[in-house]
C-alpha positions as CSV (number, residue, x, y, z in Angstrom):
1,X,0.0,0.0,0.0
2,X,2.6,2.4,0.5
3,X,4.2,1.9,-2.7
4,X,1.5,2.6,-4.3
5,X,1.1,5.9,-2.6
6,X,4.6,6.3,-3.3
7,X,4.4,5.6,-7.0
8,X,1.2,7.8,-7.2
9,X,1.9,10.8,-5.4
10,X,5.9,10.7,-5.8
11,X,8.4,11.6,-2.5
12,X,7.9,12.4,-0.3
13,X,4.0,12.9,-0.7
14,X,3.6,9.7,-0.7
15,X,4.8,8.6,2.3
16,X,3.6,11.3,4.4
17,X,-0.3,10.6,3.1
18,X,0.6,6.8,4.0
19,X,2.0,7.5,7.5
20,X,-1.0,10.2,7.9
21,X,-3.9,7.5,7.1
22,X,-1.9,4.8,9.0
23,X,-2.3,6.9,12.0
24,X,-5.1,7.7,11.5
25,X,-6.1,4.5,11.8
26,X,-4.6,4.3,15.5
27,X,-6.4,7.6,16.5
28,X,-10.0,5.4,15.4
29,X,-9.0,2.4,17.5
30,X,-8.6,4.3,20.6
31,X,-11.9,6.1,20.1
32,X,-13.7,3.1,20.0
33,X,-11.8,1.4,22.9
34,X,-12.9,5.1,25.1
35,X,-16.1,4.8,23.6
36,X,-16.7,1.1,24.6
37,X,-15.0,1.0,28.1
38,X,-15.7,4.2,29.0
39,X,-19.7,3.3,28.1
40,X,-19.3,0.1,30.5
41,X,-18.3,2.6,33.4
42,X,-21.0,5.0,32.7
43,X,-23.6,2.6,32.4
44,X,-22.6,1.2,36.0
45,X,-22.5,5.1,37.0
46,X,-25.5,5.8,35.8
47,X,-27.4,3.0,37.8
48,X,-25.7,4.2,40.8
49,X,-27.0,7.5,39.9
50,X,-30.4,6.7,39.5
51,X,-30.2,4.1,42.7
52,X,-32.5,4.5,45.7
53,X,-28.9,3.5,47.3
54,X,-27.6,7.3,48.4
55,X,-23.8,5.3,49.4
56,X,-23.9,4.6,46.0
57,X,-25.5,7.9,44.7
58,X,-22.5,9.9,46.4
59,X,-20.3,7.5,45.0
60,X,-21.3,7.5,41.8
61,X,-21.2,11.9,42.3
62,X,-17.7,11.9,43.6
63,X,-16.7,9.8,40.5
64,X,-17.9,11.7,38.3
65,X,-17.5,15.1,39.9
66,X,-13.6,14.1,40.1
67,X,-13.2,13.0,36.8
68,X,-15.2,16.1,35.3
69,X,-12.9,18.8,37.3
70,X,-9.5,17.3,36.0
71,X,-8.5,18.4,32.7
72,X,-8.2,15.4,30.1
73,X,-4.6,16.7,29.4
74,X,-3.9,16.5,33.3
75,X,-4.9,13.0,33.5
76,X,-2.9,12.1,30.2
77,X,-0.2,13.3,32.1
78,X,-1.0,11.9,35.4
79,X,-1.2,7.8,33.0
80,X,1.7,8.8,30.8
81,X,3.7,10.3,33.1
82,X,3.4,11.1,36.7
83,X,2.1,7.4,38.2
84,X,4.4,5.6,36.3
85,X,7.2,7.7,37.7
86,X,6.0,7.2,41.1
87,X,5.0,3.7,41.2
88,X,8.3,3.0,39.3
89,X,6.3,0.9,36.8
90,X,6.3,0.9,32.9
91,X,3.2,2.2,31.0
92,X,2.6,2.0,27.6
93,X,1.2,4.9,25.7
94,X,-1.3,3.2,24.2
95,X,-2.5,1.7,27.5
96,X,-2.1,5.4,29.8
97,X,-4.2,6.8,26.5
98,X,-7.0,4.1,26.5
99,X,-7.0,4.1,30.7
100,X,-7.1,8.3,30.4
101,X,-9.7,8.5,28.2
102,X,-12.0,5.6,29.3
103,X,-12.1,7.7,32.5
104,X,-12.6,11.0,31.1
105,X,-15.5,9.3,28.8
106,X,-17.2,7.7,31.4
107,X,-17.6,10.7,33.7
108,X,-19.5,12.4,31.1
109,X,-21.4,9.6,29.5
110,X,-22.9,9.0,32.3
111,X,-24.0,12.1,32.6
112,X,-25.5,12.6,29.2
113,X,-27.5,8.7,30.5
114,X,-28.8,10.0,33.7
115,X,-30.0,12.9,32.0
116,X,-31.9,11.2,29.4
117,X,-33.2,8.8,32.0
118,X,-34.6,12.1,34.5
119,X,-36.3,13.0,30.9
120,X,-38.9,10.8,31.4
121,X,-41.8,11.4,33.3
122,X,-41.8,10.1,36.7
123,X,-44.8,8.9,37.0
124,X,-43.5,5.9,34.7
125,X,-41.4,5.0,38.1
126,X,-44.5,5.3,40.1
127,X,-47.1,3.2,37.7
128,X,-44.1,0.9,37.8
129,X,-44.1,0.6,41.6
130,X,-48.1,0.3,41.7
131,X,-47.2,-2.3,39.3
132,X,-45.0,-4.3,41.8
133,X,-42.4,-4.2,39.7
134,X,-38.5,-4.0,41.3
135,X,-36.2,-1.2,40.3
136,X,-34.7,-3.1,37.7
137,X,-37.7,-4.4,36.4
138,X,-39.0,-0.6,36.4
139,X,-35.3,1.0,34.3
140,X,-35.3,-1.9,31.9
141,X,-39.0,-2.6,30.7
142,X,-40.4,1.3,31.2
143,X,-37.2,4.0,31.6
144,X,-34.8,2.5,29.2
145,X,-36.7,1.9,25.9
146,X,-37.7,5.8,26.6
147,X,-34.5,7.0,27.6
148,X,-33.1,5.6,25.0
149,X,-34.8,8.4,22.3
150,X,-33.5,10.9,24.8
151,X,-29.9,9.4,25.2
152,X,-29.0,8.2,21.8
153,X,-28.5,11.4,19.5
154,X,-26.2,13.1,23.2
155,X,-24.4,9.6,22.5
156,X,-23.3,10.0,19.6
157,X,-22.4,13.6,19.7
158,X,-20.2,13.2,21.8
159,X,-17.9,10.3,20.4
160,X,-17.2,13.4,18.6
161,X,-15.5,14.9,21.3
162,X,-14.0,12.0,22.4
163,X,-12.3,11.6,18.9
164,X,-11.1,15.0,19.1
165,X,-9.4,14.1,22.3
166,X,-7.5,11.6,21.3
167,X,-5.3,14.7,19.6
168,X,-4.0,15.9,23.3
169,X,-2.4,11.7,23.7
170,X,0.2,13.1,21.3
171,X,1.9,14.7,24.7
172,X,2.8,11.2,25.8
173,X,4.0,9.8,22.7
174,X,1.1,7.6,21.5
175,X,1.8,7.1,17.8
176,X,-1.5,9.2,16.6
177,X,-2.7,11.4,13.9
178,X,-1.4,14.0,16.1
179,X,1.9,12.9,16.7
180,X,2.9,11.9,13.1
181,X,1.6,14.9,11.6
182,X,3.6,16.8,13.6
183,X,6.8,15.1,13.4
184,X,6.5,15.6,9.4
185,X,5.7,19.4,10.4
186,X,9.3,19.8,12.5
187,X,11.0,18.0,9.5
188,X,13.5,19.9,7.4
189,X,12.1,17.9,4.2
190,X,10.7,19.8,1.1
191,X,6.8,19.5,1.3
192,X,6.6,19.0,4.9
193,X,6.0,22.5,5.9
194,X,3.3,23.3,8.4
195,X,1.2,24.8,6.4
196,X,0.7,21.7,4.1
197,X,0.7,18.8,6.9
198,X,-1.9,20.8,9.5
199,X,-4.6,21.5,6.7
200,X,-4.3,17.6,5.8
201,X,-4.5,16.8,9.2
202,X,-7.6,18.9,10.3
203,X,-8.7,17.3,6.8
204,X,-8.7,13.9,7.9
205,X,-10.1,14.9,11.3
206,X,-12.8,17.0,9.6
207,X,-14.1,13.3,7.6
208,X,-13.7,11.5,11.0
209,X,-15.8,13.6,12.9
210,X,-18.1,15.5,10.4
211,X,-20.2,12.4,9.2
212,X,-21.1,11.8,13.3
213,X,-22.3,14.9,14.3
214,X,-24.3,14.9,10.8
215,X,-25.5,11.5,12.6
216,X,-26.1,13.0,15.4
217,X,-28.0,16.1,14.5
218,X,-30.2,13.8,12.0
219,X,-31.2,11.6,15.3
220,X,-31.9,14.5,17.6
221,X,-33.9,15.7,14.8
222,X,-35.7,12.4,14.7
223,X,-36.3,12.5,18.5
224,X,-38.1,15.7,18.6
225,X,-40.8,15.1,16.3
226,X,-41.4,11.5,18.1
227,X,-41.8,13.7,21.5
């Protein structure tokens, strides 16, 4: 594949569109990694949340107060860097990265799920109860298929975001979109200037992200003419 870049778009072109995509690549993966484990975490956080348990409410507060307050860059640096240093262990930077971001995503996806679940009326909890149903019975037969209109356009927005953070994991050397591009931008090679490699690269961010929030804006569209 990269001889064939090569051969189409000549030297160094060629390689740097290669090395560009193949990043690119790297920068998807750990999305989806946040995205998935960070939406176990929240998903736990939110039943906390929603709990008649207040342990567990204040638990599932301080979490995600915590991880809300501390800049995403901060705990980057506190994976990459700072723990490792002080527990005298090796980190990876793909694992800090994935553990940094799974804990910034799940502090506000479980926001954007508690929210969606307080959208519904509450007297769905209370015909549940009159019902004899349990609390589980109640979120997953009458809150969650609602919720779930309320929560999904919110849930996809955001993997926006979280795509868009994976730019800052540059900082501890994970091997992304970031990171390449601007290696090739601090080059002294012809055709590597800055202002060639950080158009392609807010380029290639641009088709990442755009076609989600399109997505994302088509749902929430959807979701206010059901309501």
């Amino acid at each position: 594949m990269k001889d064939w870049f090569i051969e189409v778009l000549g030297k160094p072109n060629g390689i740097i569109i290669f090395q560009l995509l193949d990043a690119g690549q790297l920068t998807i993966y750990l999305s989806l990694i946040a995205f998935f484990g960070g939406g176990a975490i929240a998903l736990l956080l939110t039943l906390m949340r929603v709990s008649n348990s207040r342990p567990l409410q204040a638990c599932s507060k301080a979490y995600i107060w915590w991880f809300q307050s501390v800049p995403l860059l901060m705990l980057l640096f506190l994976c990459g860097l700072g723990m490792p240093r002080l527990f005298n262990i090796q980190v990876s930077p793909w694992t800090a990265a994935t553990i940094a971001l799974v804990l910034f995503t799940s502090a506000y996806m479980s926001e954007v799920w508690r929210g969606a679940i307080e959208s519904v009326d509450k007297g769905q909890w209370e015909a549940g109860y009159a019902l004899n149903l349990s609390f589980m019975e109640i979120l997953r037969k009458l809150i969650v298929p609602q919720a779930f209109k309320y929560g999904l356009a919110p849930t996809v927005g955001f993997m926006v975001q979280i795509i868009k953070g994976t730019s800052l994991a540059y900082i501890i050397g994970f091997q992304d979109l970031m990171l390449i591009g601007k290696r090739w931008a601090n080059s002294p090679v012809p055709g590597s200037e800055p202002f060639i490699i950080f158009p392609l690269m807010a380029v290639m961010y641009f088709c990442i992200c755009y076609p989600l929030a399109l997505y994302a804006r088509r749902l929430e569209a959807r979701s206010i003419k059901r309501i």
